[in-house]
C-alpha positions in Angstrom: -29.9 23.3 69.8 -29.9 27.0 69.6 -28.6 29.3 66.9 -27.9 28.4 63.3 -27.8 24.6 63.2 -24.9 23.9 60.8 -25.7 19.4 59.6 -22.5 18.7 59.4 -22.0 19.2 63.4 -23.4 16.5 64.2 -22.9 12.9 65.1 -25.5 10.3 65.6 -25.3 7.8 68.4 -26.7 3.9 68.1 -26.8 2.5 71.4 -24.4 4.6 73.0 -22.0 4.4 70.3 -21.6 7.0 67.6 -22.4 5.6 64.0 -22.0 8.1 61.6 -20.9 11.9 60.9 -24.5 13.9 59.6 -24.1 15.9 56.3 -27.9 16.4 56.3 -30.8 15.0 58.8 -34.5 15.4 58.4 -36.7 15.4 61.6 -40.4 15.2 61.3 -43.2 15.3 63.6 -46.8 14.3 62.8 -49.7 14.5 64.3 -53.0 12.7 62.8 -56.6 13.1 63.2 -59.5 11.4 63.7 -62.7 12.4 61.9 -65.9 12.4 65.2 -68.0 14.1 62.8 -72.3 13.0 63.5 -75.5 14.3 63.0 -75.1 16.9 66.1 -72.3 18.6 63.9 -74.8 19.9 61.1 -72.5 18.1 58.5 -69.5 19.8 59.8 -66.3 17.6 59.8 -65.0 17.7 63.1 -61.6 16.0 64.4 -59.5 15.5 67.4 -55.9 15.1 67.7 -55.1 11.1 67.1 -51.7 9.4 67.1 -48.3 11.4 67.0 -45.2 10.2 65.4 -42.0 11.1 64.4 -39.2 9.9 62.0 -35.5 11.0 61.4 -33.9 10.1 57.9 -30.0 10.9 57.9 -27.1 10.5 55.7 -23.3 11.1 56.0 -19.8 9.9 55.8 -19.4 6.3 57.6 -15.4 6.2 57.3 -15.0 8.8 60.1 -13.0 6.7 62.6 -9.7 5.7 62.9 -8.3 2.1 63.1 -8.7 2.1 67.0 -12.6 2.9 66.8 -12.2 6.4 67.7 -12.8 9.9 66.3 -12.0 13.3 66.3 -14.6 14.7 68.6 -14.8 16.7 72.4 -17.6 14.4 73.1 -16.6 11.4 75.8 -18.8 9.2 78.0 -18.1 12.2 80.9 -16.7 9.6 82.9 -13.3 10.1 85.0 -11.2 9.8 83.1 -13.0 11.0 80.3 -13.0 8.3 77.2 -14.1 8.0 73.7 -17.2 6.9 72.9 -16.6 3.8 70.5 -17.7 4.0 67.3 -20.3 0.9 65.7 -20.0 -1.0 62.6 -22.3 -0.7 59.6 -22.9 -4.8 60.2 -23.5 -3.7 64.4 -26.7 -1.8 62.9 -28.5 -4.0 60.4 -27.8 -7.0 62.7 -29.2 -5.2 65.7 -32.2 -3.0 63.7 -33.0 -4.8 60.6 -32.4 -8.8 61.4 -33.5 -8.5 65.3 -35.8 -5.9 64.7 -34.5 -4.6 67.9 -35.7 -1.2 69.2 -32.5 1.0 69.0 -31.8 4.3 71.3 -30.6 7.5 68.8 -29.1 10.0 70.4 -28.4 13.1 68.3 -24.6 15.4 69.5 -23.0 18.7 68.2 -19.6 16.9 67.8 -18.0 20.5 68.2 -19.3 21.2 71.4 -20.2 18.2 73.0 -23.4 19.5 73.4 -26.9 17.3 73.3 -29.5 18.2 71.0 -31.6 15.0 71.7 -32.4 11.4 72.5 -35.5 8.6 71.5 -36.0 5.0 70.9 -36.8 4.2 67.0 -37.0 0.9 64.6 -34.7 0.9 61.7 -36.7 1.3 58.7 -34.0 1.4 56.0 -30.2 1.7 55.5 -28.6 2.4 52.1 -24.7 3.0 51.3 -23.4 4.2 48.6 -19.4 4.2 47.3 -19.2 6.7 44.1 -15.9 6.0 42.6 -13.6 7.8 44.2 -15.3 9.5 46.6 -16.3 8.8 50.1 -18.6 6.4 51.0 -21.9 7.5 51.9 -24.4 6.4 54.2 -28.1 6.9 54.6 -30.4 5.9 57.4 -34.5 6.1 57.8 -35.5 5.7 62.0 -39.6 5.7 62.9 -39.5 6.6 66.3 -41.5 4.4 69.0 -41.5 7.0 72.1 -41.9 10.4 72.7 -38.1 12.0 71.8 -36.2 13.7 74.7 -35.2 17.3 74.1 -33.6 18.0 77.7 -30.9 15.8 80.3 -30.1 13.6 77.2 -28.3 10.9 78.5 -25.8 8.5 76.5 -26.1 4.8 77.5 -23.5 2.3 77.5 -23.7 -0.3 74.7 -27.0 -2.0 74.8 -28.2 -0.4 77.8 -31.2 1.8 78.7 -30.6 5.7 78.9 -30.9 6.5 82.7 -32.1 9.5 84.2 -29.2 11.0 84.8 -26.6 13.2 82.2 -24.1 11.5 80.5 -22.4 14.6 78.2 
């Protein structure tokens, strides 16, 4: 990411499939620290870096794709011929994240451009949807990642697959 970062760019990606267009995304990083503070510190409390952690909460539109399980978007798998990355259900995620407690792979894409912004394996920690009357339905999502996020050679995995090493955009 570079420049202004406009939210409602982006796409996220579940397992190499996109799930829903952002409207607003929160990324935090944390570092904690523990306290090694003894008698040799004169009563000074002294800490050390201890665990880092990050978590991404989300929320956006979830009827972005047509009937077929495509969207509007310049972003394809990069294979030859190029082809649109599928779309997953709502009932794809809380099977795979919430009743498997599986460990899903988030990538995060500039649906504009095509361009990568970045990649990590996270645990579902809560999904909420929410249908105003009439008005679109709505759908927020709370990741705790469980890996250090990638920032460079993102790379999009098939469905259920690792990310290789290689670039996929």
């Amino acid at each position: 990411m570079s420049g202004v970062v406009n939210g409602t760019n982006y796409l996220l990606l579940v397992n190499g499939k996109y799930a829903m267009l952002l409207t607003g995304t929160s990324l935090s990083f944390e570092n904690s620290t523990r306290d090694i503070s003894c008698r040799e510190t004169n009563n000074w409390n002294t800490k050390v870096l201890g665990m880092r952690e990050w978590v991404m909460e989300c929320e956006g539109k979830y009827g972005f794709s047509y009937a077929d399980g495509t969207i509007d978007s310049v972003h394809t798998t990069g294979s030859a011929p190029p082809t649109t990355i599928p779309a997953m259900k709502l009932t794809e995620i809380v099977q795979m994240g919430y009743f498997n407690q599986e460990r899903l792979w988030l990538g995060f894409v500039d649906f504009t451009t095509g361009s990568p912004a970045w990649e990590g394996f996270a645990y579902l920690n809560s999904v909420s949807v929410d249908t105003p009357n009439e008005d679109s339905c709505g759908i927020t999502m709370s990741f705790k990642g469980c890996n250090r996020p990638n920032f460079t050679q993102v790379s999009n995995p098939g469905p259920g697959e690792e990310p290789s090493t290689g670039n996929h955009y």
